[in-house]
C-alpha positions as CSV (number, residue, x, y, z in Angstrom):
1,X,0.0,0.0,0.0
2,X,2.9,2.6,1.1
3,X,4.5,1.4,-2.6
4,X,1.2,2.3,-4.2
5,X,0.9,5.6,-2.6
6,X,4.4,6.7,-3.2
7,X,4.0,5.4,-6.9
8,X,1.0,7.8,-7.2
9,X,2.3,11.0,-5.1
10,X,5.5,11.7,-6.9
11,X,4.1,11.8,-10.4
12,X,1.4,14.3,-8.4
13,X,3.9,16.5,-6.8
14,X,6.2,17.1,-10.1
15,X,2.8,17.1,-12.1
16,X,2.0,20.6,-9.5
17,X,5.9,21.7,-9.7
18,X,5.8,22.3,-13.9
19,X,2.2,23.7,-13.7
20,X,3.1,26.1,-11.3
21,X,6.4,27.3,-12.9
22,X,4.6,27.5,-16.4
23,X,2.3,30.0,-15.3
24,X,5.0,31.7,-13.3
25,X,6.8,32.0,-16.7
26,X,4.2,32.2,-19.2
27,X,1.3,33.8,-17.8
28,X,-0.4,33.9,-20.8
29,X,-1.1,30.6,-20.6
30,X,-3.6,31.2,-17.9
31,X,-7.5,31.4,-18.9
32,X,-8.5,35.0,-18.6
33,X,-11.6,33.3,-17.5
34,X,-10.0,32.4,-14.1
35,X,-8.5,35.9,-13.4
36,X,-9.6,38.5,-11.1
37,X,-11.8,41.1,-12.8
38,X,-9.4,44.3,-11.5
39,X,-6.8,42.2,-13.5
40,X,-8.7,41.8,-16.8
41,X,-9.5,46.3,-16.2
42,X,-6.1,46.5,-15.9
43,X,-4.9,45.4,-19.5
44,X,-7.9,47.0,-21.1
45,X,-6.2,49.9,-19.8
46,X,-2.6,49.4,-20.7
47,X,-4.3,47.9,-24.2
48,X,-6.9,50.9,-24.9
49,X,-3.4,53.4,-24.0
50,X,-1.1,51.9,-26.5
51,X,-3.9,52.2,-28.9
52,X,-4.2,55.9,-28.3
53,X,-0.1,56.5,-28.1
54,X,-0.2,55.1,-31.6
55,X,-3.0,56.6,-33.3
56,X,-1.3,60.4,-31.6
57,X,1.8,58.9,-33.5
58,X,-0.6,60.0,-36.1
59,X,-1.9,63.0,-35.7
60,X,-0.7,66.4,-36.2
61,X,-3.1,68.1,-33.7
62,X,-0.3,69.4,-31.2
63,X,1.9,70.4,-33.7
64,X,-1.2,72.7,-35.1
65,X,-2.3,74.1,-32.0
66,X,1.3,74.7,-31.0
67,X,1.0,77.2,-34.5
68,X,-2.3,78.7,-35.0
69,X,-1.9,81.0,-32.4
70,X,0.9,82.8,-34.7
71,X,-0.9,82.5,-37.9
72,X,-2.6,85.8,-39.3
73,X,-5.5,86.3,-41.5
74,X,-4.6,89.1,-43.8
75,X,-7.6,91.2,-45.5
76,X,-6.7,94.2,-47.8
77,X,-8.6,96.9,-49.7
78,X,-7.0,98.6,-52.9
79,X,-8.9,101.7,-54.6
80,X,-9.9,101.4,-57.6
81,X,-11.4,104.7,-60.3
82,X,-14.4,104.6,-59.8
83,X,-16.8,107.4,-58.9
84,X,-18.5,104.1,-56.6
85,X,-18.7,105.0,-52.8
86,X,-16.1,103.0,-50.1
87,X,-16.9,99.3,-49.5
88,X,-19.3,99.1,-46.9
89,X,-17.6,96.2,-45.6
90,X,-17.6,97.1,-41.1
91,X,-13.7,95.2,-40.7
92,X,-12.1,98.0,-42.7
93,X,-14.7,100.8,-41.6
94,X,-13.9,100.0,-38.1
95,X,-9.9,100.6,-38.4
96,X,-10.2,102.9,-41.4
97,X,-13.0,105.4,-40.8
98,X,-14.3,107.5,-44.0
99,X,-18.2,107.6,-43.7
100,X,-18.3,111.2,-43.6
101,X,-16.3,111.8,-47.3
102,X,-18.9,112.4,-49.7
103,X,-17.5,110.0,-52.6
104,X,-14.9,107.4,-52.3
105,X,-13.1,105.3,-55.0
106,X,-14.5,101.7,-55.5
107,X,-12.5,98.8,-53.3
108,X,-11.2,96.1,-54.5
109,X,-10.9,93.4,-51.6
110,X,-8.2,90.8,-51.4
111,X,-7.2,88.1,-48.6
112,X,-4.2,86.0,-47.9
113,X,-2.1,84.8,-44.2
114,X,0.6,85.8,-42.0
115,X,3.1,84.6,-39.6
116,X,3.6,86.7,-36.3
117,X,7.3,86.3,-36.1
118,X,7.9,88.7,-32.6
119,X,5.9,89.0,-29.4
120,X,6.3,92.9,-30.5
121,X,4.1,92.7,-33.7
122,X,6.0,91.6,-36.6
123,X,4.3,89.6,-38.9
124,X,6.2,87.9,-41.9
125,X,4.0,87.5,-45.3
126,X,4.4,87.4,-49.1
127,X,4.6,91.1,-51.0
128,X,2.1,90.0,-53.5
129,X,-0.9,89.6,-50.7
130,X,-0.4,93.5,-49.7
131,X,0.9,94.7,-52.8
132,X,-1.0,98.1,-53.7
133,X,-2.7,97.7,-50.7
134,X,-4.6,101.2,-49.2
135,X,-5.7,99.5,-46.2
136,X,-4.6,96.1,-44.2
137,X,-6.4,94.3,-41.6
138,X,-5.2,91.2,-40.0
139,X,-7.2,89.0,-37.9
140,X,-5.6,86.4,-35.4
141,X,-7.0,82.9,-34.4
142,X,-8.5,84.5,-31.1
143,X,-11.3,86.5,-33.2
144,X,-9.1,89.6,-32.1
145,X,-8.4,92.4,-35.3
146,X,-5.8,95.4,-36.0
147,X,-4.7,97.7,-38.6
148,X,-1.2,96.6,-40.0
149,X,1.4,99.2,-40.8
150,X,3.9,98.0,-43.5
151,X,7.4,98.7,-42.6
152,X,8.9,97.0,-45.8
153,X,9.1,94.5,-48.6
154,X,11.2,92.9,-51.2
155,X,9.5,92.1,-54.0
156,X,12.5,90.2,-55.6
157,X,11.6,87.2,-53.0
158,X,8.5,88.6,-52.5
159,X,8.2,88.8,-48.7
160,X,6.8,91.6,-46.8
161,X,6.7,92.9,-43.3
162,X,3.7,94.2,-41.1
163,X,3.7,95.3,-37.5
164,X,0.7,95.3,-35.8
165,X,-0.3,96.8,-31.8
166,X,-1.3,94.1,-30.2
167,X,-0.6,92.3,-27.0
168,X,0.0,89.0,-25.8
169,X,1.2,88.0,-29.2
170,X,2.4,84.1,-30.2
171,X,5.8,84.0,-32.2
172,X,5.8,81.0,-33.7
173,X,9.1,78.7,-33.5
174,X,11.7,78.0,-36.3
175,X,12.9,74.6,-36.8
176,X,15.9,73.8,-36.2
177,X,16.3,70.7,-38.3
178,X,17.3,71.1,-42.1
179,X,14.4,70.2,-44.1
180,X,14.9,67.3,-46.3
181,X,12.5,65.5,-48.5
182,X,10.3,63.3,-47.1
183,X,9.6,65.3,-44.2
184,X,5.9,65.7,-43.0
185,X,5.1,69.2,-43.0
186,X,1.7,70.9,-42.4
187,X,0.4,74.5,-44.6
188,X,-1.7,76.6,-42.2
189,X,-3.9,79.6,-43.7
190,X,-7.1,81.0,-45.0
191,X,-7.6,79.4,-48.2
192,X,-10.2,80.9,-50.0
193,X,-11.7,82.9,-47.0
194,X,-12.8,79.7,-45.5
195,X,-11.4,80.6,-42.3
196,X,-8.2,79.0,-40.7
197,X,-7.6,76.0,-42.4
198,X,-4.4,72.8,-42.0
199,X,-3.5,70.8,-45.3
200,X,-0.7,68.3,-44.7
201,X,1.8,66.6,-47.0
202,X,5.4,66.3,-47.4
203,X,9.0,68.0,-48.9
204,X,9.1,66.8,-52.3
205,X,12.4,68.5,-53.3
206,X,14.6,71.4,-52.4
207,X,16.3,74.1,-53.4
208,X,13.6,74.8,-56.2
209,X,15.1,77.3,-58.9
210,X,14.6,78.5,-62.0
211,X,10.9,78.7,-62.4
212,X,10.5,82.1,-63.0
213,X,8.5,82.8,-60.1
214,X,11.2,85.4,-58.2
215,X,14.7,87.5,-59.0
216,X,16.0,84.8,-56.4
217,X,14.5,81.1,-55.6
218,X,15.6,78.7,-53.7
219,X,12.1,77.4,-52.8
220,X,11.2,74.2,-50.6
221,X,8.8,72.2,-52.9
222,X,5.5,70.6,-51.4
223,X,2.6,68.3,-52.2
224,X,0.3,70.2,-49.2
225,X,-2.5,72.3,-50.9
226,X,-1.7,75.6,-51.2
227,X,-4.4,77.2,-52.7
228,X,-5.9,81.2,-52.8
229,X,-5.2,82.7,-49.6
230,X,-2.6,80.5,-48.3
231,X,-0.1,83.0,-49.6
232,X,1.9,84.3,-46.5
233,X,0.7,81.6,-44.2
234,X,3.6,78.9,-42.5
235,X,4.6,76.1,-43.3
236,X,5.8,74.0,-40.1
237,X,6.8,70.8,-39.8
238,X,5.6,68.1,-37.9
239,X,6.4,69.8,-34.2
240,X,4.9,72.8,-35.0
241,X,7.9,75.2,-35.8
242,X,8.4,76.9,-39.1
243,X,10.1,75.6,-42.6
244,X,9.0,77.9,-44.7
245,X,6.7,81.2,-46.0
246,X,4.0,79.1,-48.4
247,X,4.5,81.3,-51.7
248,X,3.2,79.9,-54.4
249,X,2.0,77.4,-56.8
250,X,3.2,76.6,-60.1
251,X,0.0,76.5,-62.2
252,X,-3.7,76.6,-61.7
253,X,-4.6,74.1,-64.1
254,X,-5.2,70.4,-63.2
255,X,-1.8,69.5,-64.4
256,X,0.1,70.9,-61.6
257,X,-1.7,70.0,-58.7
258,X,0.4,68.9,-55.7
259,X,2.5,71.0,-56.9
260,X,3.1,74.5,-54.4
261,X,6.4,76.3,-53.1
262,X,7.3,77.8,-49.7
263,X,10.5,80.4,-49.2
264,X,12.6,78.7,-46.6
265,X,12.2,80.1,-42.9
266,X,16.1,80.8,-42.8
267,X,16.1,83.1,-46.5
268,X,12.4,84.5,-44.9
269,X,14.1,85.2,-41.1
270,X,16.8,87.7,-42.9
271,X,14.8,89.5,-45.1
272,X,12.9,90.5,-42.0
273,X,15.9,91.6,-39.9
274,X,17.3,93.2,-43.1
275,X,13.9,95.5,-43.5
276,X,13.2,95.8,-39.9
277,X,17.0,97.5,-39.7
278,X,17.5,98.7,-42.8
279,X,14.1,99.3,-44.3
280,X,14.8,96.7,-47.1
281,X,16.7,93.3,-47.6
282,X,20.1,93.9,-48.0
283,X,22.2,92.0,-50.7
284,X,25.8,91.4,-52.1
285,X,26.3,92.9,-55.5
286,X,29.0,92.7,-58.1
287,X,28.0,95.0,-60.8
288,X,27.8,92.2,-63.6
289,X,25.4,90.9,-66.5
290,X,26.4,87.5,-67.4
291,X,24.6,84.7,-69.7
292,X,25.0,81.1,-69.5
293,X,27.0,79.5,-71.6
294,X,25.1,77.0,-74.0
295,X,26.4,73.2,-73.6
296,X,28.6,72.9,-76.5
297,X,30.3,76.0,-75.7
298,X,31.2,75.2,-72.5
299,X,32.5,71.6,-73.7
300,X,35.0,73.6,-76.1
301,X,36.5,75.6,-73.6
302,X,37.2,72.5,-71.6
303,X,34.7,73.2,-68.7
304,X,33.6,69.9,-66.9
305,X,30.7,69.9,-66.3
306,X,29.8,72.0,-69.2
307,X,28.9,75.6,-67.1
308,X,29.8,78.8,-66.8
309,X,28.9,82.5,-67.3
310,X,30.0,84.9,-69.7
311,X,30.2,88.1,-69.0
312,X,28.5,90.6,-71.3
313,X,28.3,93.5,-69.5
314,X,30.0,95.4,-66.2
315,X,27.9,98.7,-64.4
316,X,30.5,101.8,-64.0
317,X,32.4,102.1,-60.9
318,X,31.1,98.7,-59.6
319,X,32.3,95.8,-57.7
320,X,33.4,94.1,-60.6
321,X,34.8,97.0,-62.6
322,X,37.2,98.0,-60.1
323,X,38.5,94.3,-60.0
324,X,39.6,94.5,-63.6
325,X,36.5,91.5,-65.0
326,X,36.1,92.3,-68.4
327,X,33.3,91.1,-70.8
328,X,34.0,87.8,-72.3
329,X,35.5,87.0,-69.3
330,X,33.9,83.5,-68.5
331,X,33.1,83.1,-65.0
332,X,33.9,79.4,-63.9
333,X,33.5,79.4,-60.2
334,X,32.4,82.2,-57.2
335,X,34.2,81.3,-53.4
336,X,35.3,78.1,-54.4
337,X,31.8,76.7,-55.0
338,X,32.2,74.8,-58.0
339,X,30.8,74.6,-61.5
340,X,28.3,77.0,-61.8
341,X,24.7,78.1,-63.3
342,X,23.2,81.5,-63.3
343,X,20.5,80.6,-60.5
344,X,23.7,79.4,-58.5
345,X,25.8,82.5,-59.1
346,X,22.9,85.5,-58.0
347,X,22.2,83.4,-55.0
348,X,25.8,83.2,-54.0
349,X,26.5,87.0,-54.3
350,X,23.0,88.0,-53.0
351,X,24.1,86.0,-50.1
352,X,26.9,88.1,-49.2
353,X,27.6,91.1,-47.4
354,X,28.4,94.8,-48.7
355,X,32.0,94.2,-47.9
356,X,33.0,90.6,-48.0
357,X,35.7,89.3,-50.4
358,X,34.9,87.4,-53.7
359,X,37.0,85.3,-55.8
360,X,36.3,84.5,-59.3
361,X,37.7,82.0,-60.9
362,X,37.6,83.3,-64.8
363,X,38.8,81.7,-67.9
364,X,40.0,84.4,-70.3
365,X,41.7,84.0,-73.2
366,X,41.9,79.9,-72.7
367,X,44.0,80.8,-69.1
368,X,42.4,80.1,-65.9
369,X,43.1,83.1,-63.4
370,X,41.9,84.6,-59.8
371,X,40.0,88.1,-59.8
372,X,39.3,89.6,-56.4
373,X,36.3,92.0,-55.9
374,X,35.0,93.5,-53.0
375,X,31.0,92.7,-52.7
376,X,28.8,96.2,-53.0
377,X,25.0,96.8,-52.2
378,X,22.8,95.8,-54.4
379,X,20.5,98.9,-55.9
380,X,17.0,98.8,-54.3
381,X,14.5,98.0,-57.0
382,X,11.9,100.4,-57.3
């Protein structure tokens, strides 16, 4: 009998042992039907959480209420000849008060967006929203209006600068990361009149140039809709800190949709330095026309790549005629940069300040040779 018990009892006790380290070890193996109901709550919890951390992981909402506060609705009023009385419209009677002239010119209303950039009132936007403008009204995100007073633009970027008297003002953020293609970035503005509105996409390319759009581009390309009153507004990434001034798009038609530009928030940061010290942006000049040299022509001088710029004409007592550049002179490389275009070349001398040292490197006469100029001011344009 004392065999028999034995016999049965050990089997028992290891048969208890495993069971109870397999559950100690893989606790999934328990029946949730045999744990404690706080237990089952618990992991609802922990599961409905890493639900919600994931679908945030998704969403853009902090990063757009981390900018709305800075973004600007921009309204403007430009007269027109017209024997017609003022618009009647109250947000421009209220900050621009003519009721009592007899006759007015006929208005001609406009909208686009706005960036405060200060917690004093400066508000970054693109010259073509305000251009010809008799009166300017921006609106924030907290319903609360003022009269803007332009203190400058530069129509060769096409940026402009508003101050407005207002208090408790949001600058928004720069980023502080390069923006590369591929990056998420959100374009915040009043497209259309709609109101404040968020379109999202990504960086398709930069350093954008050549389109025809501006005297200078180096434009961060998009696929967010940018459409009719965008203009002006950011374009932040996907923290909430600015890229880029949304600009433009290259064609209305349907064959160039997705297809919008924004003036990097470094270029856009220095023209408003430049015209809150200076009154305008402030740019290296040489004094030089130049056109670029055609493929072939390049190829028979020995240029590798095939580029370069040949001078055709030099300003009196400019930069460039004081450092002895002549026309025909073919302009290989500025600074040490490389081969270069004519896109490359104005950017690299707008870049520079009245003052600062250039070195060409010319071919002239088949000779490769050094001339040193001394960058000037380039003229205002009127």
């Amino acid at each position: 009998m004392h065999r028999v018990l034995n016999y049965i009892a050990w089997p028992a006790f290891f048969g208890l042992l495993i069971a109870m380290i397999a559950f100690n070890f893989f606790p999934e193996m328990i029946d949730n039907s045999f744990q404690s109901p706080k237990k089952i709550l618990d992991k609802r919890i922990i599961k409905d959480e890493k639900v919600e951390l994931q679908s945030r992981q998704f969403s853009y909402s902090l990063a757009v209420k981390k900018a709305s506060p800075s973004v600007v609705n921009i309204y403007t009023q430009k007269k027109l000849p017209s024997g017609n009385r003022l618009s009647t419209d109250p947000l421009f009677k209220k900050f621009y008060n003519q009721k009592n002239s007899p006759r007015q010119n006929r208005m001609k209303s406009s909208l686009g967006s706005g960036v405060v950039m200060t917690e004093n009132g400066y508000v970054l936007t693109n010259h073509h929203v305000i251009d010809g403008a008799d009166a300017i009204v921006l609106q924030l995100q907290d319903g609360r209006e003022a009269a803007a007073k332009l203190i400058g633009t530069d129509p060769e970027i096409d940026l402009a600068v508003l101050k407005i008297n207002l208090q408790n003002l949001v600058p928004i953020e720069l980023a502080t990361k390069k923006a590369v293609a591929g990056d998420v970035v959100l374009a915040i503005g009043n497209p259309f009149g709609v109101g404040q509105s968020v379109s999202q996409g990504i960086i398709s390319a930069t350093q954008r140039k050549g389109l025809g759009l501006n005297t200078f581009e180096n434009f961060i390309q998009t696929d967010a809709a940018i459409n009719p009153g965008n203009s002006g507004g950011p374009l932040v990434d996907a923290k909430g800190d600015l890229v880029g001034i949304n600009s433009a798009i290259l064609d209305r038609s349907s064959y160039a949709m997705g297809i919008s530009f924004a003036i990097p928030s470094k270029t856009a940061l220095k023209v408003l330095t430049d015209i809150i010290s200076h009154g305008r942006a402030i740019r290296g000049w040489l004094g030089v026309e130049a056109n670029q040299l055609k493929p072939f022509a390049a190829k028979k001088l020995g240029l590798e790549p095939p580029l370069g710029l040949v001078v055709t004409n030099i300003y009196n007592d400019s930069p460039a005629f004081f450092s002895g550049l002549l026309p025909g002179d073919v302009i290989v490389s500025i600074n040490n940069s490389g081969m270069i275009d004519n896109d490359k070349a104005m950017n690299i001398i707008a870049d520079l300040s009245p003052g600062d040292l250039v070195k060409l490197d010319v071919l002239r006469n088949g000779k490769r040779k050094i001339i040193e100029a001394e960058a000037g001011t380039r003229p205002e344009i009127n």
